[in-house]
Wavefront OBJ file of the C-alpha trace (Angstrom):
o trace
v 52.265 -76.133 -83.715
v 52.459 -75.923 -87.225
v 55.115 -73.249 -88.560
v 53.735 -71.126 -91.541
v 56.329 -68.985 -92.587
v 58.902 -66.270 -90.655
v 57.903 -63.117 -91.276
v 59.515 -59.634 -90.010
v 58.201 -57.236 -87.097
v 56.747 -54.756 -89.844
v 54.722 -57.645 -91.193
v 53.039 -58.584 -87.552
v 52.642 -54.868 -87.660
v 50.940 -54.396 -90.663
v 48.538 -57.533 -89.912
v 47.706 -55.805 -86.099
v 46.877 -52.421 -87.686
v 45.013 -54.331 -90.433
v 42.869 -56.176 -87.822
v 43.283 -54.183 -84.882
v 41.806 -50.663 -86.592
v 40.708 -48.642 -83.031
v 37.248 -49.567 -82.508
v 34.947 -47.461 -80.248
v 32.567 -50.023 -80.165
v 33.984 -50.028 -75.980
v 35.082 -46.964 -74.245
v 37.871 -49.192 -72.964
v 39.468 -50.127 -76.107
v 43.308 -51.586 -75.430
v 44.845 -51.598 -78.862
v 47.628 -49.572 -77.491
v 48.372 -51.702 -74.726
v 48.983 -54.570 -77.583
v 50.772 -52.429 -79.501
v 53.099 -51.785 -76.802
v 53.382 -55.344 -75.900
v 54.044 -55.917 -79.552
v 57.015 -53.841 -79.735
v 58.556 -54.900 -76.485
v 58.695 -58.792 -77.895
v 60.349 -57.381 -80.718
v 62.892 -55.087 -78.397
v 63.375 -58.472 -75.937
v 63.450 -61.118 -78.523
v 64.996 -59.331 -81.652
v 62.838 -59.945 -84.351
v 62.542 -63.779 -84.831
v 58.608 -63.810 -85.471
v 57.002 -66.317 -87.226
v 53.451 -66.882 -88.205
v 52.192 -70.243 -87.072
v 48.859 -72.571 -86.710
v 48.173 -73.808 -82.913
v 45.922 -76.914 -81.999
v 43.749 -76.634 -79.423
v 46.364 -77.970 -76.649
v 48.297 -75.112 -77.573
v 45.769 -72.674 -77.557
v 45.055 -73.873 -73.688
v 48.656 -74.111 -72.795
v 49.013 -70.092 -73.605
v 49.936 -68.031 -70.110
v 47.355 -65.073 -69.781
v 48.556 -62.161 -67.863
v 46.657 -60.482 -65.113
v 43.452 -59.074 -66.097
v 40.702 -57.657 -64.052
v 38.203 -58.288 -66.486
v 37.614 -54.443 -67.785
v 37.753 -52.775 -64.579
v 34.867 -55.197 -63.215
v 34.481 -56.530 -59.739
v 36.028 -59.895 -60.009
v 39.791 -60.451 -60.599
v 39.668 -62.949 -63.880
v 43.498 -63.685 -64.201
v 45.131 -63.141 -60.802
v 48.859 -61.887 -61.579
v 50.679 -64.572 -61.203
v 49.169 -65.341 -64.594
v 46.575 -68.388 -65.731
v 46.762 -70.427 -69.018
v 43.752 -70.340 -71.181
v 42.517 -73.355 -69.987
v 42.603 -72.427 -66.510
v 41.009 -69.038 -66.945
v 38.367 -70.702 -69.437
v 37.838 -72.686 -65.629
v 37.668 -69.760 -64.012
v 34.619 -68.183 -66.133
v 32.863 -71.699 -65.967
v 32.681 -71.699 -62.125
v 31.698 -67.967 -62.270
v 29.180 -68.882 -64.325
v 26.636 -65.823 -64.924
v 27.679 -64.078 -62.000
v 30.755 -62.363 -64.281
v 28.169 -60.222 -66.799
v 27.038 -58.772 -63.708
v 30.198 -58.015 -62.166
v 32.179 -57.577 -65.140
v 29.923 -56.222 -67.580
v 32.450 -54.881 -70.042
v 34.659 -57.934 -69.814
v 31.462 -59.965 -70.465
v 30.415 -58.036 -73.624
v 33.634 -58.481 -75.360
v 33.769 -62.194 -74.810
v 30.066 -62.478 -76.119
v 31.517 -60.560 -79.231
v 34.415 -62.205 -79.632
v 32.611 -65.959 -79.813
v 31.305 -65.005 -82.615
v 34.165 -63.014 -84.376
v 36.185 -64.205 -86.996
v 39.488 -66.413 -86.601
v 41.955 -63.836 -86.298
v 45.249 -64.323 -85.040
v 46.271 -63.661 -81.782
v 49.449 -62.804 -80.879
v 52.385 -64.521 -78.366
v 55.725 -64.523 -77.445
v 58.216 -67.337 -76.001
v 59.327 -64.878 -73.192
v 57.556 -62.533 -70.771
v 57.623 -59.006 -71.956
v 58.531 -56.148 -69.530
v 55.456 -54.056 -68.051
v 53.135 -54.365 -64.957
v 50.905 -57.032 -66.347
v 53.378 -59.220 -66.701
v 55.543 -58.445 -63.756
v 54.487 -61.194 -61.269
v 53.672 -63.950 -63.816
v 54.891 -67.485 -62.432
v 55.808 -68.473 -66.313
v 58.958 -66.616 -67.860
v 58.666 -69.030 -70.571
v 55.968 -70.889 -72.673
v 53.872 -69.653 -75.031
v 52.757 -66.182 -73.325
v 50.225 -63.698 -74.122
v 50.665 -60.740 -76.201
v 47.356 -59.553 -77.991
v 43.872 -61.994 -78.185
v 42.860 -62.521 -74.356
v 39.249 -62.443 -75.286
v 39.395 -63.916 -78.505
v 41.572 -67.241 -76.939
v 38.832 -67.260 -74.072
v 35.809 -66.719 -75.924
v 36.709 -69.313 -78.359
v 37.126 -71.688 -76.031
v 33.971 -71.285 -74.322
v 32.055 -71.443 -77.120
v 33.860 -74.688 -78.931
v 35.457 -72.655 -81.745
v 38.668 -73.932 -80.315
v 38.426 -77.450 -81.107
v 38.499 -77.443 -84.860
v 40.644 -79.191 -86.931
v 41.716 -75.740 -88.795
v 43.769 -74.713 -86.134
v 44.500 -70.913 -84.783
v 46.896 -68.796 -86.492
v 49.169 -66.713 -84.667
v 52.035 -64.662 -84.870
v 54.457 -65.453 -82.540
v 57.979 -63.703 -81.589
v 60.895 -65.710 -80.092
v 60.853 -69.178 -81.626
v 64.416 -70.461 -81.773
v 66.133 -72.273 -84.361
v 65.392 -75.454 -82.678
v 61.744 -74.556 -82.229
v 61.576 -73.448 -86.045
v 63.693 -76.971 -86.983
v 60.952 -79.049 -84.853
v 57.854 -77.392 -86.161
v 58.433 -76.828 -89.614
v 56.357 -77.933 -92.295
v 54.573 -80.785 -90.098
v 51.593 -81.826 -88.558
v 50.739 -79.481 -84.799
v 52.132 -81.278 -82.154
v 52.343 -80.617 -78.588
v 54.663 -78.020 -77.596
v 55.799 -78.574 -74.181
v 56.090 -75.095 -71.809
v 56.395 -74.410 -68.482
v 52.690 -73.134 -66.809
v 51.451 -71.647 -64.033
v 48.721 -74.083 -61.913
v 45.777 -72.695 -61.765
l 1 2 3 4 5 6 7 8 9 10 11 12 13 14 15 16 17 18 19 20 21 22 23 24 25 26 27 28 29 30 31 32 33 34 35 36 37 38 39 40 41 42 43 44 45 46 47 48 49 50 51 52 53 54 55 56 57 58 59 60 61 62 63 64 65 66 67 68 69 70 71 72 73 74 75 76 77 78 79 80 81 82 83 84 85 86 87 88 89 90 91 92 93 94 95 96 97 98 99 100 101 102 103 104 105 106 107 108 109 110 111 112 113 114 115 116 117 118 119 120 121 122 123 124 125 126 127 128 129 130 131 132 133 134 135 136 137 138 139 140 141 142 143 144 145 146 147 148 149 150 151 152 153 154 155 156 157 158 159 160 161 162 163 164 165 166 167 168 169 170 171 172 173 174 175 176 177 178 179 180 181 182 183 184 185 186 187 188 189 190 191 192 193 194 195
């Protein structure tokens, strides 16, 4: 993890309304969900956000919460939670059987491979609500905003460059910000759920 630069709640706010404008592109759009997870990082964790480049380790290490894949017919993330890598698992041993029985979840991962780097969003802590409830990890690098992105990304290899992805994330400590500042990404050890 490579630390960018600390920026303030309003900022990450700004930059989600910026990049998150409500799209009707899917009937079940979740921008408020994100928002809501957004603002209870910042109520938990009290405003220590800082924008930040992950390497591809890190991107795999982040805890997803549970997701039934758009209301579709196959649990995706059970809710005990999966990382990245372990969900990105999951999809490969579904194979094509998940755009049939998760249509909706299937289109926006289709989209998303091709969509522009945008950051996702994390916290160090598990935020309160039902998604995140029964998640094995309290700690780590955990899902906020940017399930499909992380997942579509690393299906389709756009994971794995050298650039890195930016997020925003809310919690990192002084010892965190000490560690990762100014240097090259290195691995950032957390505590994750086995798939």
């Amino acid at each position: 993890m490579r630390i960018l630069e600390a920026v303030t709640f309003d900022v990450v706010m700004r930059h989600f309304a910026q990049e998150h404008p409500f799209d009707d592109t899917y009937a079940d759009n979740y921008n408020d969900d994100a928002e809501v997870n957004l603002r209870g990082a910042e109520r938990l964790l009290g405003g220590l956000w800082h924008k930040v480049l992950l390497d591809r380790a890190e991107l795999l290490s982040v805890v997803l919460p549970w997701h039934v894949g758009e209301y579709g017919e196959v649990e995706l993330i059970p809710p005990t939670g999966l990382t990245v890598a372990g969900a990105a698992d999951r999809l490969r041993a579904l194979d094509s059987s998940y755009a049939r029985t998760n249509p909706a979840c299937a289109r926006k991962l289709e989209y998303q491979s091709g969509s522009p780097r945008q950051p996702v969003f994390l916290s160090t802590r598990t935020v309160p609500g039902a998604d995140y409830d029964e998640m094995t990890a309290r700690e780590g690098l955990i899902h906020l905003d940017g399930l499909h992105r992380m997942l579509a990304w690393e299906r389709s290899g756009a994971g794995t460059s050298g650039a890195g992805v930016p997020a925003y994330v809310a919690g990192l400590g002084p010892a965190e910000v000490l560690r990762y500042s100014g240097g090259p990404a290195r691995e950032y050890g957390i505590v994750t759920p086995r798939p």
